[in-house]
C-alpha positions as CSV (number, residue, x, y, z in Angstrom):
1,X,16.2,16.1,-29.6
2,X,18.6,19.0,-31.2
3,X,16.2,21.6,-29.7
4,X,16.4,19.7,-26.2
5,X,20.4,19.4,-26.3
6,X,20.5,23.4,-27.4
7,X,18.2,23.7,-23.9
8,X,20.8,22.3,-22.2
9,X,23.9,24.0,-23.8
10,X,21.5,27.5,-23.0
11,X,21.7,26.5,-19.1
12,X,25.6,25.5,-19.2
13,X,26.3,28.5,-21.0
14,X,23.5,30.8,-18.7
15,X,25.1,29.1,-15.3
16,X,28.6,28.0,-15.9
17,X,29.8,31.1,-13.4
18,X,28.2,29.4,-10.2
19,X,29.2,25.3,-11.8
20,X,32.8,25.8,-13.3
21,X,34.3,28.9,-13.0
22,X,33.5,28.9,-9.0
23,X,34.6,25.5,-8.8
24,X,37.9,26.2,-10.5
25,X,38.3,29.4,-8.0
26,X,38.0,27.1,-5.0
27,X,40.2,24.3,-6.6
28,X,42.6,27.3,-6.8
29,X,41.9,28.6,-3.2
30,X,42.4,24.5,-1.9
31,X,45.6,24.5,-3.8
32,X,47.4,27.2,-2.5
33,X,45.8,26.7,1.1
34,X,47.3,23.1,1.2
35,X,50.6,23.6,-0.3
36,X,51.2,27.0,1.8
37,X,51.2,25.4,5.3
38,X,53.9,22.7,4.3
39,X,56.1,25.8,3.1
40,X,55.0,27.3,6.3
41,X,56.4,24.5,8.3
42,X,52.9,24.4,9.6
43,X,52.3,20.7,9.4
44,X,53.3,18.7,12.6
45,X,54.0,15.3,12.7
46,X,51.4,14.9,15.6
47,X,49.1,16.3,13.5
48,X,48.5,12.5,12.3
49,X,48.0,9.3,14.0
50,X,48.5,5.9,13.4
51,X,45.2,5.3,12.9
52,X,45.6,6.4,9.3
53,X,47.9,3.8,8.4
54,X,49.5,5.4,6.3
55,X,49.9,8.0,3.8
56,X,47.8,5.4,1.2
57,X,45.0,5.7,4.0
58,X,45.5,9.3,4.5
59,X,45.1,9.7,0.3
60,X,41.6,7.9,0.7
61,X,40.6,9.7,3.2
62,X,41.2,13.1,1.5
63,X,39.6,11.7,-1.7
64,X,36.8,11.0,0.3
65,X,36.6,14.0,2.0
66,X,36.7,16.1,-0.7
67,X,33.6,13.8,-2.1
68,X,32.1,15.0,0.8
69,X,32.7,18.7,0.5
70,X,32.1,19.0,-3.8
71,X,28.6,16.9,-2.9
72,X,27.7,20.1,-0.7
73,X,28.5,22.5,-2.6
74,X,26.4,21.0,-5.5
75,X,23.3,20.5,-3.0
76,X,23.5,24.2,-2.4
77,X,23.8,25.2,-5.3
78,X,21.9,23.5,-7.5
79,X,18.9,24.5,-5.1
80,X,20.1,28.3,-5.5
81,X,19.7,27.2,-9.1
82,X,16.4,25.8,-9.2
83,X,14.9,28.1,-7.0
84,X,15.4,30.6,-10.4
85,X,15.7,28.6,-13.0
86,X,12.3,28.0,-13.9
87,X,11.4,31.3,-14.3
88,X,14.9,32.9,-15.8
89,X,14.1,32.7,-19.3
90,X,10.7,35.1,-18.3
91,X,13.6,38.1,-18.3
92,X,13.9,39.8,-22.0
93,X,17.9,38.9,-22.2
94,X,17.6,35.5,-20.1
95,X,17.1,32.9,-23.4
96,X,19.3,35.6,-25.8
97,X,18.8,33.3,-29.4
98,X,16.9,30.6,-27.6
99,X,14.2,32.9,-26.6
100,X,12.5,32.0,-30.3
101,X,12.6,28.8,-30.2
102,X,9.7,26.8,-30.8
103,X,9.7,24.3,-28.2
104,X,7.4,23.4,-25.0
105,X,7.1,24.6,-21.7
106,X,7.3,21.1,-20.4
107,X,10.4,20.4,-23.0
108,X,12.1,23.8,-21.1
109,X,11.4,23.0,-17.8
110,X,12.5,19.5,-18.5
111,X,16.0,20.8,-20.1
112,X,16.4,22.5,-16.9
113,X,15.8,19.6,-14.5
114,X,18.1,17.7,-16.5
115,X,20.7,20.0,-16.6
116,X,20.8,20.2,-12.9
117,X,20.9,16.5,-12.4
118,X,23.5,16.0,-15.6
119,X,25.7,18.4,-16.6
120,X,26.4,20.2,-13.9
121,X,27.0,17.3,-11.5
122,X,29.1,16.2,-14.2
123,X,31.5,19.4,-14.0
124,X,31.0,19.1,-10.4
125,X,32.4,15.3,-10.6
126,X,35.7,16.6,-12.2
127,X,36.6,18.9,-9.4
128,X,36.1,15.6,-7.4
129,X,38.7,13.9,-9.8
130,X,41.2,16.8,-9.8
131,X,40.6,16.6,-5.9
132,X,41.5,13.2,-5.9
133,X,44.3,13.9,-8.0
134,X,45.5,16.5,-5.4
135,X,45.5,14.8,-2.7
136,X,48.0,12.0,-4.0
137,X,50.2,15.0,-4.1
138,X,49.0,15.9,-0.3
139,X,50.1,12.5,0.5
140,X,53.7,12.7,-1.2
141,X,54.0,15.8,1.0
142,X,53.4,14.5,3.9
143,X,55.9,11.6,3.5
144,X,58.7,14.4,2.4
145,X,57.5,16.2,5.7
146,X,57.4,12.8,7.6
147,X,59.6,10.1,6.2
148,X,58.2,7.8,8.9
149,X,54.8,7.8,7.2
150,X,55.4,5.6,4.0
151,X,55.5,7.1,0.6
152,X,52.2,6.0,-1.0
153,X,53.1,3.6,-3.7
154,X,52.0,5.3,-7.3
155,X,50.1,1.7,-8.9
156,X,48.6,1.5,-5.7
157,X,47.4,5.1,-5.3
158,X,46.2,4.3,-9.4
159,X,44.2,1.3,-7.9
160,X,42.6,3.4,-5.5
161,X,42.0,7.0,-7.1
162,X,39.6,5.1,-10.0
163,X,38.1,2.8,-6.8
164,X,37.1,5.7,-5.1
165,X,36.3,7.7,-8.1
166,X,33.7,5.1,-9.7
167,X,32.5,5.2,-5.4
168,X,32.0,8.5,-5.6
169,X,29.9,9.1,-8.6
170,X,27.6,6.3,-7.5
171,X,27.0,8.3,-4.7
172,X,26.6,11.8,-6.0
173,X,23.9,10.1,-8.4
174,X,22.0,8.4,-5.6
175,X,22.2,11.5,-3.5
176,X,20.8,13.5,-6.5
177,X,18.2,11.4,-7.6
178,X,16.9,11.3,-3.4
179,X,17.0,14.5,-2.9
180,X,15.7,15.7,-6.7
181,X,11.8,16.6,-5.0
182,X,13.4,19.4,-3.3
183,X,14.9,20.6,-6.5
184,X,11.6,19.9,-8.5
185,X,10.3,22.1,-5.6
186,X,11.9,25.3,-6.0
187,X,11.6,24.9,-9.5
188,X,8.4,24.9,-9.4
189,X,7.4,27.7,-6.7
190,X,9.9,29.7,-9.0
191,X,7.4,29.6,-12.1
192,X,4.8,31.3,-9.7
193,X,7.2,33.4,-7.5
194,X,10.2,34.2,-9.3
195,X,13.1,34.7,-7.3
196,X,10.9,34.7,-3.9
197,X,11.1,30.6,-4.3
198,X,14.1,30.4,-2.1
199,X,12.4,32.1,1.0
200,X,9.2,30.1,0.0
201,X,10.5,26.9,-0.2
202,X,11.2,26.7,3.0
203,X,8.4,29.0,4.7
204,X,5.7,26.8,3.0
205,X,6.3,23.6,4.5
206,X,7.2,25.7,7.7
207,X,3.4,26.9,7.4
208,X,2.0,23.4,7.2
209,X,3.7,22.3,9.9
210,X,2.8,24.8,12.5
211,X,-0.3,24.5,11.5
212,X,-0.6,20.5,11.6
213,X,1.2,21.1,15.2
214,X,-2.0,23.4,15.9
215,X,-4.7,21.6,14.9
216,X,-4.1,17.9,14.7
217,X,-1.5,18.0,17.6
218,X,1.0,16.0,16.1
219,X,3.4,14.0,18.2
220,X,7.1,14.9,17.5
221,X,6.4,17.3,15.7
222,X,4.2,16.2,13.6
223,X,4.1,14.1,10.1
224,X,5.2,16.8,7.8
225,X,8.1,17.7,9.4
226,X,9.1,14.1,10.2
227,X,8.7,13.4,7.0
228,X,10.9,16.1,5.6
229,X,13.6,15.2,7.9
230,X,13.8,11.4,6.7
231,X,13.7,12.8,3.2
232,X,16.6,15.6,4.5
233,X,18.4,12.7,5.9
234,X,21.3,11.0,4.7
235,X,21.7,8.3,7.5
236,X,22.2,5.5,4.3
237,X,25.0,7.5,2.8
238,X,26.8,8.3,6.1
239,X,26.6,4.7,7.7
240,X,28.3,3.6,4.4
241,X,31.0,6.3,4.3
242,X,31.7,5.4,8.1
243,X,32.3,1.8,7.4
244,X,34.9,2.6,4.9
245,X,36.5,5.3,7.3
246,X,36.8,3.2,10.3
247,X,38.2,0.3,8.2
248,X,41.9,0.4,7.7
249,X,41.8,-2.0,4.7
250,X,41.5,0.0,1.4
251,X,38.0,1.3,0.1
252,X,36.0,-1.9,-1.1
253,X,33.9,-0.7,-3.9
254,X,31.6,-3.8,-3.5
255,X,31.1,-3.7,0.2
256,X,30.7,0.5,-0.6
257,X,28.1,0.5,-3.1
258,X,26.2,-2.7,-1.5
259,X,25.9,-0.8,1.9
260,X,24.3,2.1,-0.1
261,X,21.9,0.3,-2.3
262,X,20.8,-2.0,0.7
263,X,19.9,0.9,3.0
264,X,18.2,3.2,0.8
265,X,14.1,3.5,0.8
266,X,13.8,2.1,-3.3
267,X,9.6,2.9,-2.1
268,X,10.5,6.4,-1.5
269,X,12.8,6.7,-4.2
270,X,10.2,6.1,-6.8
271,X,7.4,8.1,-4.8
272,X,10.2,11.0,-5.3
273,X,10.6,10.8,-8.8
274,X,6.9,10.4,-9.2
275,X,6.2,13.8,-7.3
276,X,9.0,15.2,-9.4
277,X,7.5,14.6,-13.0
278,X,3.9,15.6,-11.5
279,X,5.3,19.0,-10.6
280,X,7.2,19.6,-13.4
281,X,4.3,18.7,-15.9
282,X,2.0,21.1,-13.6
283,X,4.5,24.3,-13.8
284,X,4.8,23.8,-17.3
285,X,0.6,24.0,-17.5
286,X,0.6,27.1,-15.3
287,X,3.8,28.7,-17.1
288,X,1.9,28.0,-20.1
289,X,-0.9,29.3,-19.3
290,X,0.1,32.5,-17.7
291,X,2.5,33.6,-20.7
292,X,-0.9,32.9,-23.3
């Protein structure tokens, strides 16, 4: 277990550039780019609509939205990470002390899957929280600007900041653990290809497509690539982020996390998961392999 956890620490401390110091840089950048146009006198009044209800609604919905934008950011570039990880420590000054330790293939390629799907979501979530954080103080600037808009009332924005807080890291979870084959993916082409994974990722399954539309004809484009577009799709996640937008109530973390559970594919969750751990177990047998 120490040697597993010392995996981990190796991939934080190999990829914290691209996890927390970017992060921090665009926390910076948001900062500074919401603050200036209030200075600016930038900020109109008909900017924002009644629809909002308010400055506590307007708070929620800048929480939420910045949910939305930290959750891409991950997805990107976690798969920028996978699509090298797996074969990083092949370089002479990837692993530095690590490099001798005396541990698995399967036990490294496992740190790394679960570094992408723990601890860097993790520092990922906390950009979320600070977000969240922020836009409290978005809102108390737009009630300075506005006084119409009323002042959003602090136990209340309390209530909702650790609402849609616990909200939002039931959904980066379930988003992670959906779209994990992709990751596994990359991963694995990596162990073969090296860096060429990213382009190969996608011009693999491009291959098989064109060529199941060329010789079995396949109706809307065939199988494959209807298949990778339900997998690519996030239709569960979005029609439960839009019940919460168009509702003028505060987020209902019940109602929230019932809408996502209810509408995901549990089948194709596990059928996922199962194709991860088959293609991590066979990278590590040809990583193996290759380095005896």
């Amino acid at each position: 277990m120490k040697s597993f956890i010392a995996l981990i620490k190796r991939e934080y401390l190999e990829h914290r550039g691209a996890f927390l110091y970017g992060p921090l840089i665009l926390i910076g950048l948001m900062v500074v780019g919401t603050v200036l146009p209030f200075l600016a006198g930038r900020i109109r009044a008909d900017y924002f609509g009644e629809e909002i209800g308010g400055t506590l609604k307007f708070y929620e919905l800048a929480f939420m939205a910045s949910i939305a934008g930290w959750t891409f950011y991950l997805l990107i570039t976690l798969f920028f990470y996978y699509a090298d990880a797996f074969s990083a420590d092949k370089r002479n000054n990837a692993m530095l002390f690590w490099k001798s330790m005396p541990v698995s293939d399967l036990k490294v390629l496992s740190s790394k899957m679960v570094a992408g799907l723990t601890v860097f979501p993790a520092l990922i979530f906390l950009a979320m929280l600070f977000s969240g954080a922020w836009a409290y103080v978005m809102a108390l600037m737009v009630h300075w600007q506005f006084p119409l808009f009323a002042a959003p009332d602090f136990i209340a924005a309390v209530n909702s900041f650790w609402r849609i807080g616990l909200v939002g890291m039931i959904f980066l979870a379930l988003v992670l653990l959906w779209i994990a084959p992709f990751f596994a993916w990359a991963g694995a082409l990596s162990t073969a290809v090296g860096r060429w994974a990213l382009p190969m990722a996608a011009l693999i399954p491009g291959i098989l497509i064109l060529l199941e539309n060329v010789f079995l004809k396949g109706q809307d484009g065939g199988f494959i690539l209807n298949y990778l577009r339900y997998r690519a799709d996030f239709t569960w996640a979005r029609n439960a982020v839009q019940n919460q937008i168009i509702s003028l109530a505060p987020v209902d973390i019940v109602r929230f996390v019932s809408d996502l559970l209810a509408h995901i594919d549990w089948v194709q969750m596990v059928a996922g998961w199962a194709f991860v751990v088959i293609v991590i177990v066979a990278a590590s047998e040809y990583r193996r392999r290759k380095l005896d």
